[in-house]
N, C-alpha and C positions, 0 to 999 in steps of 0.2 A: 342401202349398203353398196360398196363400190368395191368388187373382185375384178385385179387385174390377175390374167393369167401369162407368166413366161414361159414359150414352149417351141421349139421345131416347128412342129404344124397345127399355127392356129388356124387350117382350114379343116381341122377335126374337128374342131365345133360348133361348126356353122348350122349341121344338120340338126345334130341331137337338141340344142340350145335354142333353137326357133321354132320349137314348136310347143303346144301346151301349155303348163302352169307357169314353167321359166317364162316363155315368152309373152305369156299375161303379164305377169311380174315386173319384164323388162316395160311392157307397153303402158304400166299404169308407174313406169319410173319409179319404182319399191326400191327395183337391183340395177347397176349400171355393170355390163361385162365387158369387158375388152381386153383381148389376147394377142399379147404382143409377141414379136418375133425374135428369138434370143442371135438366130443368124445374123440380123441384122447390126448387130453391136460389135460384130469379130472384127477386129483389128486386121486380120488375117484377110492377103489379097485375094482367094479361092475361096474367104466366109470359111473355112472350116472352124470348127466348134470342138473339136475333140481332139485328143493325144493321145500316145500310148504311156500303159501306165508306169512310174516307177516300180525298180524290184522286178519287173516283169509282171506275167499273167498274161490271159484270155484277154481279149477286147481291148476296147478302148473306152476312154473317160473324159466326159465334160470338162473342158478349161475354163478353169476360171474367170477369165477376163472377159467374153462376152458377158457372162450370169452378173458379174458385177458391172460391169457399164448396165446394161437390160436394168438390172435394178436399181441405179442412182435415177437410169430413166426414171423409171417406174415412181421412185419415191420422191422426184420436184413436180408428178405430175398429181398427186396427191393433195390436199388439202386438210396437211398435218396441225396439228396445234402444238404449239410446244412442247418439247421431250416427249411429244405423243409418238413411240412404235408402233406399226401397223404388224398383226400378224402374219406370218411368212412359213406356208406351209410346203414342204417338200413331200412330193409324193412317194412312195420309199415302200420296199417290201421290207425293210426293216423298222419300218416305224410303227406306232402304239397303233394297234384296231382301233377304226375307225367305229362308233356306235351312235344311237342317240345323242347319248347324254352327249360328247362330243358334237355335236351337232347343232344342240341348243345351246352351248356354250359359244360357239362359234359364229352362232346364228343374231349376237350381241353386242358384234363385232363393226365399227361401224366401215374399216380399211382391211380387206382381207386379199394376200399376193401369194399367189401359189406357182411353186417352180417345179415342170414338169421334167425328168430325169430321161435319160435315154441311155441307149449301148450299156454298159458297164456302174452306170454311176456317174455322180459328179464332182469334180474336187472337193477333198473334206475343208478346206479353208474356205468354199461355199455356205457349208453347214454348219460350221466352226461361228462363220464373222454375222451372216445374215439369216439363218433359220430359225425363227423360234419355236416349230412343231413339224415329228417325223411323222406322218400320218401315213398306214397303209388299208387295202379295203379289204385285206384277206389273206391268208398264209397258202399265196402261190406268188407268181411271178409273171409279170405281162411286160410288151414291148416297152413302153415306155410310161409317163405317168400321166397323160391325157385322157385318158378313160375314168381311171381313180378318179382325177378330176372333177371332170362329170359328174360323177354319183355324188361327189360332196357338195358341188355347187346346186344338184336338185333336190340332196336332200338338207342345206341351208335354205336356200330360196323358198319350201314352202311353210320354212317357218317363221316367217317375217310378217310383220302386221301386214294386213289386207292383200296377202297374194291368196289365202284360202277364205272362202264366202264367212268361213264361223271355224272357230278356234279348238271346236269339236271335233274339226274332221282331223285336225292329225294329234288331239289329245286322247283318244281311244286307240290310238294305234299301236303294232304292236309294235314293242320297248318302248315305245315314248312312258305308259305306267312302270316298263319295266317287265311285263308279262308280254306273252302274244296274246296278239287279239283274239277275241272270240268270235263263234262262227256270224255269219253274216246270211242273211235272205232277203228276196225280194217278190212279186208277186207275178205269179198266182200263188197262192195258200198247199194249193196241190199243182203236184209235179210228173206226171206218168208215176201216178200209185206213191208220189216223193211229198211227206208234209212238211209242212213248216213247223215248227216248234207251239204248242198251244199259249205256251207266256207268253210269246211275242206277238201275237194279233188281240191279248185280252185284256191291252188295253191299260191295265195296270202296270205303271211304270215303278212302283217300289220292287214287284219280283222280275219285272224285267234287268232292273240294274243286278240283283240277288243271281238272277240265271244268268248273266253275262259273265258276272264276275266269278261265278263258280265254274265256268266254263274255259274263261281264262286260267284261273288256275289247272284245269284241270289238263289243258292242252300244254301248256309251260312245264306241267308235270310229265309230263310222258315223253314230250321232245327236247325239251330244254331244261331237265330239273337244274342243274346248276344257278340260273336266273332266280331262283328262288331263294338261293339265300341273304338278297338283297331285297327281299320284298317280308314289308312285316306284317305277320298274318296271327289273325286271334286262334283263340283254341278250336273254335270251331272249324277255322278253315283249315288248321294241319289235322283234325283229326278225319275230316273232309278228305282229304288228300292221301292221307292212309290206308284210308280204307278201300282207292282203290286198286283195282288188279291187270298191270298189264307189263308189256315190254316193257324194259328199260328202267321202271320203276323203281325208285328206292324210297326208302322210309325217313320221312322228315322231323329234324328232331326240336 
């Protein structure tokens, strides 16, 4: 996969992005990153990149003209195939949550350009001519959209063939089923007077999958019951789930 990113300061990602499973990633050539500089493209003899808005208002607002020079760059350095669009993600407090499933859609992608926003926003004839997806990580508001970034590009990159050892490690995770995961242990068995669960050391892996998965449910219930109404569960497991008693708890019908 090949994510350009257009931003202000691609030296925000120098840190986060070189190290760990991205940077495995990038080392075994899975993902190719590179983050271009929208400054760069200003027509404008000072490089400024922004205006004030029409109608008035607070702040100021991305021009267009850098964002589009930045991406006709961006799209002859490409290796498009005919009428192939690559996706063109703006990072947006007003765009659709960011989740899984997003993630593995995205993660199928073979040309993915994301345009990082600043100050106020960026002309809507931006988002109008060239964005195909408003993507935000959260219902607050940050400086600009290099951070979002991030989160999407670590949580695309480790789902790409062979950046994880086995296909395990992030198909049990949590939303990836759709649930949160279930609790996790490691060894020793005993912990200062703390055990580990007896299905999980005995070995039998039919009730270990049975106690995971009741476990998931059961945590999905109590913090996130809403996730559950995308998950389809036999009789046994909503009557499971009924039965038990705590905060927040509703009754699944």
């Amino acid at each position: 996969m090949i994510i350009k990113v257009m931003t202000l300061f691609p030296e925000m990602f120098l840190g986060p992005l070189d190290n760990s499973i991205v940077q495995r990633a990038k080392e075994k050539d899975i993902i190719d990153l590179e983050y271009i500089n929208i400054r760069d493209f200003s027509d404008n003899k000072h490089k400024k990149v922004d205006d004030y808005p029409y109608g008035g208002g607070p702040g100021m607002i991305m021009a267009p003209q850098p964002i589009f020079d930045c991406y006709n760059y961006v799209i002859n350095m490409l290796d498009l195939k005919e009428s192939e669009k690559p996706r063109v993600i703006y990072l947006s407090p007003k765009g659709k949550v960011f989740n899984q499933q997003m993630a593995i859609e995205f993660s199928r992608e073979r040309h993915i350009i994301m345009l990082c926003g600043h100050y106020e926003g960026v002309d809507q004839r931006v988002i109008d001519e060239i964005i195909t997806d408003e993507v935000s990580i959260g219902d607050y508001v940050l400086t600009g959209g290099e951070i979002p970034a991030m989160v999407l590009i670590d949580s695309i990159t480790r789902l790409l063939p062979g950046t994880l050892s086995q296909d395990q490690c992030y198909e049990d995770e949590t939303f990836h089923s759709g649930l949160l995961e279930y609790p996790q242990y490691t060894r020793p068995a005993s912990f200062r007077g703390l055990e580990v669960p007896d299905v999980l050391i005995s070995g039998h892996h039919k009730k270990i999958d049975e106690w995971r998965r009741k476990e998931s449910l059961k945590l999905t219930y109590k913090r996130r019951p809403e996730l559950l109404k995308n998950i389809k569960l036999t009789d046994k497991e909503r009557d499971f789930l009924n039965s038990i008693k705590g905060n927040n708890c509703q009754a699944i019908d």
